[in-house]
VOVEX-297000 format. One record per residue (C-alpha): residue in one letter; z, y, x. Coordinates in steps of 0.02 Angstrom, whole numbers, plus 32768, in hexadecimal, padded with zeros to 4 digits. Layout:
REM VOVEX-297000
AZYX
...
This chain:
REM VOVEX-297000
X2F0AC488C0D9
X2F38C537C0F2
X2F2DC596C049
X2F68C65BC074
X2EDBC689C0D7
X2E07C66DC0EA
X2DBEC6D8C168
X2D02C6E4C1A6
X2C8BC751C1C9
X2BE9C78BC1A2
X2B4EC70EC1D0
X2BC3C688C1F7
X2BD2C5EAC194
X2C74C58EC15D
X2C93C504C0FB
X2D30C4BDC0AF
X2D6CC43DC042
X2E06C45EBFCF
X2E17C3B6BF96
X2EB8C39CBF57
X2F37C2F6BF42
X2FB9C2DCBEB4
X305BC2A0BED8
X305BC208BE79
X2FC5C1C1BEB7
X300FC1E5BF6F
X30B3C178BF2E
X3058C0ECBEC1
X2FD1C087BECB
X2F55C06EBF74
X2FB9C121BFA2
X2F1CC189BFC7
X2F55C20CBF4C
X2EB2C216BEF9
X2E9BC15FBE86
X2F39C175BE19
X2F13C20BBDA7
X2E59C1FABDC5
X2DDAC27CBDD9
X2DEFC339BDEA
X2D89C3D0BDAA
X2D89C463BE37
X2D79C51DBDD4
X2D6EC5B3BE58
X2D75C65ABE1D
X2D7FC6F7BE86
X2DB1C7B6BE80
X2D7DC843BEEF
X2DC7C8F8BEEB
X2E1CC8B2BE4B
X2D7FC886BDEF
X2D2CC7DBBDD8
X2CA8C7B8BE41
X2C36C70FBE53
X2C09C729BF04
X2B6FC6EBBF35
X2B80C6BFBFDE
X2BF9C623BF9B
X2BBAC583BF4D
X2C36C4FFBF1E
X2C13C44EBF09
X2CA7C3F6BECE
X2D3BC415BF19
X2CDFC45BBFBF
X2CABC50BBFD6
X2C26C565C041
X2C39C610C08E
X2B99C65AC0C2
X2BA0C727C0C5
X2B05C751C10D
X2AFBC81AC0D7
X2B83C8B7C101
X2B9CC8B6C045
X2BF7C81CC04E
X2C85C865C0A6
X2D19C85EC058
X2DCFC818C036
X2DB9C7A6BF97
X2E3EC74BBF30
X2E18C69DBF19
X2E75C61CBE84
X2E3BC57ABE89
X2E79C50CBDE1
X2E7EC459BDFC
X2E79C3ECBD5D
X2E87C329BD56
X2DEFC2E9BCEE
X2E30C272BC86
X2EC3C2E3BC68
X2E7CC397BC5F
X2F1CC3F0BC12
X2F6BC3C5BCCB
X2F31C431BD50
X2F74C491BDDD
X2F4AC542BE1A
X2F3AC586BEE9
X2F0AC62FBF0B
X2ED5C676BFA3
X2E90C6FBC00E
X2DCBC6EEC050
X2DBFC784C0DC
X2CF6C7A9C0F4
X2CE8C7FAC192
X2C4EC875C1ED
X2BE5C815C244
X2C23C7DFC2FA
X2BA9C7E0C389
X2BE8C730C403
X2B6AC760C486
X2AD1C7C5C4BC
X2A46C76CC50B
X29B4C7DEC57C
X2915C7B5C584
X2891C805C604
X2877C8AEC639
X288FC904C6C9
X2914C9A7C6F4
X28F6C9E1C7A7
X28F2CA73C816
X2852CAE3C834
X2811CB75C867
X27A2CBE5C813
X2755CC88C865
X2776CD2CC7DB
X26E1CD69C797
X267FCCBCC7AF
X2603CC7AC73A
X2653CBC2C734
X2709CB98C729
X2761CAEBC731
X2771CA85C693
X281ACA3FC681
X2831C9A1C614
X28BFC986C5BF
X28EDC8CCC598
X2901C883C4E4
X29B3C84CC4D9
X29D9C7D8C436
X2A81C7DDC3E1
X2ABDC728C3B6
X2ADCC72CC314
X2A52C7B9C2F7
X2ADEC831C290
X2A50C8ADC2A0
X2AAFC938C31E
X2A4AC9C6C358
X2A46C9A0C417
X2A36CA61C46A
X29E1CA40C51C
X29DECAFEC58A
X2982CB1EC63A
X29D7CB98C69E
X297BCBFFC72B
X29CDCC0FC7C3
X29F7CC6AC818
X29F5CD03C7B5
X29AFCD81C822
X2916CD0CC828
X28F5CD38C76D
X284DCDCBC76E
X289CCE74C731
X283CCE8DC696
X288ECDF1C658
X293FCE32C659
């Protein structure tokens, strides 16, 4: 288990479990370093920009928590403690902190659907002109980017005077 660092990013979903083992379970009994000292309680607080924050976009059950940002305002760098405390023993407990990094959305790929981009020609001063149609392209995750899409005429002399 890595404690310094969490990183994920917007839209994407990670879960992990911060289960942890005392040291006399893993030297006594069936060794699994769980049975010994029995049960544990799992506490996770968090601070971000120095202020304490119950983020949303976590749920914790147990000892396992779920990130889930799914909005820019999720972005962050947020200070996690997690205090462990045997059940039967609560006065003994144990303390990790560590850092969860929220990150922008990341696009992984672009799909396009449709839509056709070719060449024409169009006399000036004509009634009718070509319809160009653009495809749809789909952003996987869908972080919600503007997508600009820009039809050029060429060559530039063809363009009618009283449009430049």
């Amino acid at each position: 288990m890595t404690w310094s660092t969490v990183t994920i990013s917007v839209l994407l979903t990670q879960t992990t479990d911060y289960a942890t083992k005392d040291t006399k379970s893993t030297t006594t009994g069936n060794l699994d370093g769980y049975s010994l000292c029995g049960s544990r309680t799992y506490t996770f607080s968090y601070v971000l920009s120095g202020s304490a924050v119950t983020p949303t976009f976590i749920t914790q059950a147990g000892s396992v928590l779920t990130y889930a940002p799914t909005v820019s305002a999720n972005i962050g760098v947020y200070t996690v403690t997690l205090v462990v405390c045997l059940t039967n023993y609560p006065t003994i407990c144990s303390s990790k902190t560590f850092t969860l990094n929220v990150l922008a959305c990341v696009v992984t790929s672009v799909t396009k659907t449709g839509g056709t981009v070719a060449s024409f020609s169009h006399t000036s001063y004509s009634s009718a002109m070509n319809t160009i149609t653009f495809p749809t392209y789909t952003q996987v995750p869908n972080c919600g980017y503007t997508i600009t899409r820009t039809a050029y005429v060429s060559p530039l002399s063809a363009i009618p005077t009283f449009m430049t």
